[in-house]
N, C-alpha and C positions, 0 to 999 in steps of 0.2 A: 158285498164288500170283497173286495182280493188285494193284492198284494203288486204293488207296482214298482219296480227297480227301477233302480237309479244309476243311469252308469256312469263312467269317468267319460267325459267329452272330450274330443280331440280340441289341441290346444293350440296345434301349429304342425305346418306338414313334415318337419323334423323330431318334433316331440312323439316319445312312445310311450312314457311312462311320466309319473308323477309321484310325489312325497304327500300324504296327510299329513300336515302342521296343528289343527285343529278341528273339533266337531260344534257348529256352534247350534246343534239341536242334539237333544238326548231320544232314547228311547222312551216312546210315551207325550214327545212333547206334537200339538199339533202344529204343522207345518200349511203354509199358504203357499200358491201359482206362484211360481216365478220368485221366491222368497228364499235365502241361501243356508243351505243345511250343513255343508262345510266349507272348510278351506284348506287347498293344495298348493305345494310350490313345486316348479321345476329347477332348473342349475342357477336360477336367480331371481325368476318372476312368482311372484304371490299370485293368488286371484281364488274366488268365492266358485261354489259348484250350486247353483240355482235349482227346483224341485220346480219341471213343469206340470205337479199336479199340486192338488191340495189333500193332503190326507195328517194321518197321525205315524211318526217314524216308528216304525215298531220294530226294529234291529239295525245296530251297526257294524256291519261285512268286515271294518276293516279297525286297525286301531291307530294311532296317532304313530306318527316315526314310521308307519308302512307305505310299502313301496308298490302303486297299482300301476297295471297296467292299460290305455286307454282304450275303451269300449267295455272295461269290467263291470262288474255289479259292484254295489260300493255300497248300497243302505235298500230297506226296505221299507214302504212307504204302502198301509193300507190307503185306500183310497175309496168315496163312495160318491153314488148320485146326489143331486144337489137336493132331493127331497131328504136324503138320508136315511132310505133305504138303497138296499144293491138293486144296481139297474135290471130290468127286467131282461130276459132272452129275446133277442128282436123276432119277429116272427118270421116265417119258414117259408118260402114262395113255393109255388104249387110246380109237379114235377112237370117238366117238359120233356119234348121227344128228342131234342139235340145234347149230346153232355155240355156240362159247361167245363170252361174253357178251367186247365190248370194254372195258380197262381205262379207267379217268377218265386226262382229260390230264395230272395230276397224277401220277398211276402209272406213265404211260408216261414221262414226264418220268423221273421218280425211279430207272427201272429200268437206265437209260441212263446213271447213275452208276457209275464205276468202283468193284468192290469192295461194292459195295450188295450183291451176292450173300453176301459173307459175313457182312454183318450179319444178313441173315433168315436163315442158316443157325443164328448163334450164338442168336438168339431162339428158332429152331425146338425147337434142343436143348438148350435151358435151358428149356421148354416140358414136355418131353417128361420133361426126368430133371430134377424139381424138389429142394431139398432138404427133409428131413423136417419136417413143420410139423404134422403131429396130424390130418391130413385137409383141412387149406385151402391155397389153391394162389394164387399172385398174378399179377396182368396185369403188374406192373412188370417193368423189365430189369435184370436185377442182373449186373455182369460178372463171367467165372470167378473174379479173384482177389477179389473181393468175395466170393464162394460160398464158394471154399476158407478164407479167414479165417474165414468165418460157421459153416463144416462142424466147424474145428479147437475154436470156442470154446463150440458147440452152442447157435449161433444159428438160431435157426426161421425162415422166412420170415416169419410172422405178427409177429416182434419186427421183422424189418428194413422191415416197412412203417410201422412206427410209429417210425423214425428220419428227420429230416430230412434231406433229401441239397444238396448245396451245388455238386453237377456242372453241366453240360450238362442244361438243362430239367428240373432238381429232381432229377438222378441219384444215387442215394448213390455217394459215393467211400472209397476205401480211407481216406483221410485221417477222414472221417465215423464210419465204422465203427470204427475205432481209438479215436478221442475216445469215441464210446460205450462201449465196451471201459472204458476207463481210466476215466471217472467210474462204471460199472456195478460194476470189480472195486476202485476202487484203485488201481490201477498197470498198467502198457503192458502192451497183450497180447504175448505169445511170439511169436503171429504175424507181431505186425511186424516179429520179426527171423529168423525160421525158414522164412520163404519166398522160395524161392531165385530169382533171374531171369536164370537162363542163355541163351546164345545158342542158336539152332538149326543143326544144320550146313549149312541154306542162308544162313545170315546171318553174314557179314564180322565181322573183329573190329571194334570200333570208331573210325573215323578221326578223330583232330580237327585244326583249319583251325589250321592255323601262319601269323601274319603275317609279313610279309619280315622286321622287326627280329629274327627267331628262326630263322632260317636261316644254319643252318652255313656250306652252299655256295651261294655268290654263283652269282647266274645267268650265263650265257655271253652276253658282249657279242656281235654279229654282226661287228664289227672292236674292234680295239682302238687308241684314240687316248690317243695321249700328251696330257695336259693338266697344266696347274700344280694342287698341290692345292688343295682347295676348289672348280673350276673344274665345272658341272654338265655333265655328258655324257647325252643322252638313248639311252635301248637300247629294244632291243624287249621287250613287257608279257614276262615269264614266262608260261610255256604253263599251268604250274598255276596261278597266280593269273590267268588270263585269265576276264572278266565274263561271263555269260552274251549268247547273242543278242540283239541292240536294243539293249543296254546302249553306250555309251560309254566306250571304253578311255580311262584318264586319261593322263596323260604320265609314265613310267618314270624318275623323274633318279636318277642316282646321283654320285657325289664318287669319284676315283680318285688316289692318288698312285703314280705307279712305285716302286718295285716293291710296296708297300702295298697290303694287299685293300681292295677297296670297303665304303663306306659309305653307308648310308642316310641321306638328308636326312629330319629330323622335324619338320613344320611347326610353325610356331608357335616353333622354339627357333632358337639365332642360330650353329651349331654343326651339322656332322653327325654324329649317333648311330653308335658311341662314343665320346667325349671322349677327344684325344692328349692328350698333356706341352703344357706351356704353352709351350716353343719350337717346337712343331711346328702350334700352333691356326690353324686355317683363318680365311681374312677370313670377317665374318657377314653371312650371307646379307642381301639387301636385305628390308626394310619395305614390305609392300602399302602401296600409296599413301594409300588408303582405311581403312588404322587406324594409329593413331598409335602411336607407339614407346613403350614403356612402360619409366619408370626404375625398376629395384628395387635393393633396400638388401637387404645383407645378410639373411638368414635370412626375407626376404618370401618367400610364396608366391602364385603365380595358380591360383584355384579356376575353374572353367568353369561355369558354373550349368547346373542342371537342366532339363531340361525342361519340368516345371511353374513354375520359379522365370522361366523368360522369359516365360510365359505370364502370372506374378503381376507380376514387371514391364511388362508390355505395359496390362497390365489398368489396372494405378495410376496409369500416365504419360498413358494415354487418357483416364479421369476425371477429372486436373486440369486435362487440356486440354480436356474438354468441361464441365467444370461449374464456376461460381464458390463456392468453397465457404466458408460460415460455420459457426462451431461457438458453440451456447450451453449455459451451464455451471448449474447448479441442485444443490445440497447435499438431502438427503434424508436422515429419520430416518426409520429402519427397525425401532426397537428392538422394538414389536411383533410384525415380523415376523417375525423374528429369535428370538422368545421362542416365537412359536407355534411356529418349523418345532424347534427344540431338543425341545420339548415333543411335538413328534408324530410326528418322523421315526420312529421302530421301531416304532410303534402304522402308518404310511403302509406300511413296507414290510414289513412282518409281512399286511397287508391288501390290499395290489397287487401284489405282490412286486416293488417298484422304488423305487431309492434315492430320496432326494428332496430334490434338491441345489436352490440358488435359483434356475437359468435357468429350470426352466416356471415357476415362478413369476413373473418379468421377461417370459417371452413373454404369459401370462395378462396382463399390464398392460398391454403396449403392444396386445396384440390389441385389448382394450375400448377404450383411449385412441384407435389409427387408427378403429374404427365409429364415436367419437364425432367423429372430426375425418377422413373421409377425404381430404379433400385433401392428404394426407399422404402417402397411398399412392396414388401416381401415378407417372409417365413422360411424357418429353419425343419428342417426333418432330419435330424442325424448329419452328416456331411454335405444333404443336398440343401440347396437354395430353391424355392418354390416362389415364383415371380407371379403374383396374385395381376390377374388383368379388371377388373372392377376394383375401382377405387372406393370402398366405403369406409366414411371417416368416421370414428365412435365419438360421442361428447359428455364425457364424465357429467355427473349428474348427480349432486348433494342430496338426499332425501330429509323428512323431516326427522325422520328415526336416528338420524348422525351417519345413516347409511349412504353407500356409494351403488352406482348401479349405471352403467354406457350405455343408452340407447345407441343404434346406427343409422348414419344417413346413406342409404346407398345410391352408387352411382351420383357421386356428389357431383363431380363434375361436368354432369350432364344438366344440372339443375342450373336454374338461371336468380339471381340475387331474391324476388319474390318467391320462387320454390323453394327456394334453402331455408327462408325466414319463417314458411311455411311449416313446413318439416322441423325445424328446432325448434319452435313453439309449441306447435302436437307433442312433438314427445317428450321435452320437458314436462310439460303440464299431465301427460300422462301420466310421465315416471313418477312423480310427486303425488298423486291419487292412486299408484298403484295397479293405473290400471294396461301395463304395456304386456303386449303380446310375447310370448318366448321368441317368436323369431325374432322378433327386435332388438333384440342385446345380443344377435350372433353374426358372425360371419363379418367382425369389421377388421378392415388391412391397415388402420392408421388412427391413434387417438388424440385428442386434444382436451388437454383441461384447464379449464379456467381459473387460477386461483388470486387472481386479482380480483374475485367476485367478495372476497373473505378483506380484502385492504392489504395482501400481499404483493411486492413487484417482484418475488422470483422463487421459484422452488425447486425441487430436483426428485420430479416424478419419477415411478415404476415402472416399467416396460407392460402392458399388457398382453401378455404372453396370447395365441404364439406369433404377435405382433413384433414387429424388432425397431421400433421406436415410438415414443411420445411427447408430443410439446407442450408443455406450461405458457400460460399466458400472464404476464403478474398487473397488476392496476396501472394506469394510466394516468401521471401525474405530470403537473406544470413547474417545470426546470427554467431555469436560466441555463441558455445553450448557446455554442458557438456557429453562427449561421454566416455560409459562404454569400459573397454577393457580390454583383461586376464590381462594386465598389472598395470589396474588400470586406473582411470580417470584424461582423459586431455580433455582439449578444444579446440576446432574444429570448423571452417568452414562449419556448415552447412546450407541448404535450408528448410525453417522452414513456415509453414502457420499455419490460423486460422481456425478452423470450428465452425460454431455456429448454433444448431439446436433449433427453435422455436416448441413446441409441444401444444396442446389443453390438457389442465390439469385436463378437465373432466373424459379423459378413458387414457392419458397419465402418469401416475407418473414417479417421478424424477428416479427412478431403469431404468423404461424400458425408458425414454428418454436418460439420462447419460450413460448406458450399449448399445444403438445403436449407439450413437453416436460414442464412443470407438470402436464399431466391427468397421466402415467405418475406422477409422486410423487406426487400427490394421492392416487391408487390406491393406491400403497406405503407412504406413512405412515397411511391409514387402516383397514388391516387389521383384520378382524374376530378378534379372540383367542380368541373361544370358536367359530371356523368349524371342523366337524367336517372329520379328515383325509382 
């Protein structure tokens, strides 16, 4: 057995570092191939860090709120032969007369990882004893419980390279290979619940980290002082709750009344954890000076915001301190449009196979609309103006969490109505499972949100810094309207929306904001009805 690290994988070729949010294995617990031991976020993207071995985590490097950098060591992870002892020393080939050849510093680097020995062992012998595939043989690494599902369901290697893998550099995972299973047969395979994941007799049962509030027996004070209740008395940290090296020990308080057990003080509440009788309630703890005392009313609650939801408030309050913002408002008839996409959606997705909802088409408009008016799509740096030449258009993006989050379309208007529709469907549906890459939500010159998705016709969005404007889209509703015709004007039935574009009124004026706004409807009322799907 040895010791195999785990490090932080590159995540995108701008990202260099990342946040731990969560560990969702402890020390002690055993961990599977390709099965996810934490979870990191960058300036907005979540995602899972996967273990390509199977061992027992036997330390974690880092602690949650820390800040790594990518190619670090992050956990460690015993690791053994699949008999369950440590693999043998390979043997020794007999000396020959020529030296042999020195490894790249790359190699030598790599060799010097702990635990690196049993990954070329497990590649050696998944090499060696492939599964049945009709005479073809693959370079990919497929881990055992990948094999053993694939052996039970009488998958061929030749099938599992024609599966997408969603691992560790494109690796198929169990999770992978099941969803193929189940759209292949119909319903879950047997395997994923017929395969067993016992312990090995070198590996412990499982420990998990009990915090002090869940502790039976109160720790041993070093003396004990009589105080009035409520009154805090500091002790020494507990031996098991003590931080690792370097770490700084916080301060231990606890609340004692004679003969009363001790209680834990829980910050944030005005009370120590758990609540006596109302003649016995402790005075409440004092108010950090630096946040202000909050009055609640019956049945209120305090929510703590997310992590990303500080980040979207940090975001919004930075933009209206940096930017003066205006919003101009323009009505648009759509009914054409409207009539063509009714008329052509299942001939579009019968033909691309992708739905064909109205944002590519809103990004198709405004893409033409910024090439005709770039100074649209620009950025501010202090006095200069920075005239962005790729036009990539962000598409606000609801999550289920109540959260926000842009993917970007780049180079929109290079894309043709099928690639756009393409592209807004990916990464919507990614955004919403979580699973979009950081470069994805960077680098966009122009955003669009849709809040006509919600049954709104008009709002007056943020500027997404350091963007200098954004357009609202509101719902699309059926008016009685006043319609031109050689005959003279009558009123109509038509399909009528809001557009409302918020601009930075530093390098914005109301000419070039009201005159882009109008190209976009100009585009959208003029739609060609008989334009093929």
């Amino acid at each position: 057995m040895s010791n195999y690290q785990l490090l932080l994988p590159k995540m995108g070729e701008s990202v260099a570092e990342a946040t731990i949010i969560k560990w969702l294995k402890n020390p002690g617990d055993y961990i599977e191939a390709d099965e996810a031991v934490l979870e990191i976020a960058t300036d907005k993207v979540d995602s899972e860090v996967p273990s390509p071995v199977a061992g027992k985590l036997t330390e974690q490097l880092f602690r949650v709120d820390d800040v790594v950098q990518v190619g670090s060591p992050i956990a460690l992870i015993q690791v053994e032969s699949p008999n369950g002892v440590s693999a043998p020393e390979p043997a020794k080939a007999a000396p020959v007369a020529t030296p042999a050849p020195q490894p790249a510093a790359s190699e030598q680097t790599t060799s010097n990882i702990p635990g690196i020995d049993q990954l070329e062992n497990r590649s050696a012998a998944s090499a060696q004893k492939p599964l049945q595939t009709g005479g073809s043989q693959s370079n990919k690494f497929y881990s055992p419980l990948v094999k053993s599902i694939a052996a039970q369901e009488g998958i061929t290697i030749a099938q599992l390279d024609t599966i997408v893998g969603t691992g560790a550099e494109g690796r198929l995972t169990k999770e992978d290979l099941l969803a193929y299973l189940q759209n292949k047969n119909g319903s879950t395979s047997q395997a994923a619940v017929t395969i067993p994941q016992p312990l090995t007799q070198q590996q412990p049962a499982q420990q998990q980290y009990q915090p002090p509030v869940q502790q039976t027996e109160q720790p041993q004070a070093t003396q004990q002082v009589a105080q009035p209740y409520g009154a805090p008395v500091q002790q020494p940290y507990p031996q098991q709750f003590m931080p690792p090296p370097g770490y700084p020990q916080m301060p231990y308080m606890v609340f004692q009344q004679i003969p009363q057990p001790v209680y834990y003080a829980v910050p944030g509440y005005p009370q120590p954890y758990p609540v006596q009788p109302e003649a016995q309630q402790p005075q409440p703890l004092a108010q950090p000076a630096n946040k202000p005392a909050v009055s609640l009313s019956a049945g209120d609650e305090i929510v703590e915001m997310d992590r990303m939801r500080k980040l979207i408030a940090e975001h919004m309050v930075n933009s209206k301190q940096t930017a003066p913002h205006v919003t101009s408002f323009i009505e648009a008839d759509v009914t054409n449009l409207v009539q063509w996409r009714d008329k052509n959606k299942q001939q579009f997705e019968t033909r691309y196979g992708e739905k064909l909802t109205f944002t590519p088409i809103f990004v198709e408009a405004v893409a033409n609309a910024i090439k005709a008016m770039p100074m649209i799509n620009v950025s501010v740096s202090g006095t200069q103006i920075i005239k962005r030449k790729n036009i990539n258009i962000g598409m606000a993006t609801a999550l289920p969490t109540g959260n926000l989050i842009v993917p970007v379309i780049r180079n929109a208007d290079g894309l043709n109505l099928p690639a756009l529709a393409k592209s807004v469907n990916d990464l919507a549906n990614r955004a919403r499972n979580n699973k979009l890459q950081p470069d994805e939500v960077k680098d966009g010159t122009f955003t669009i949100t849709n809040v006509g998705t919600f049954g709104n016709v008009m709002g007056t969005p943020i500027i997404n810094q350091p963007q200098v404007a954004i357009l609202a889209l509101g719902a699309i509703k059926k008016k009685p309207a006043v319609v031109e015709t050689p005959s003279g004007d009558v009123i109509a039935i038509r399909h009528m929306m809001f557009l409302s574009l918020s601009y930075d009124h530093r390098v914005v004026d109301g000419s070039l904001g009201g005159s882009f706004i109008k190209k976009v409807t100009d585009y959208l009322e003029s739609w060609d009805v008989n334009r093929e799907a």
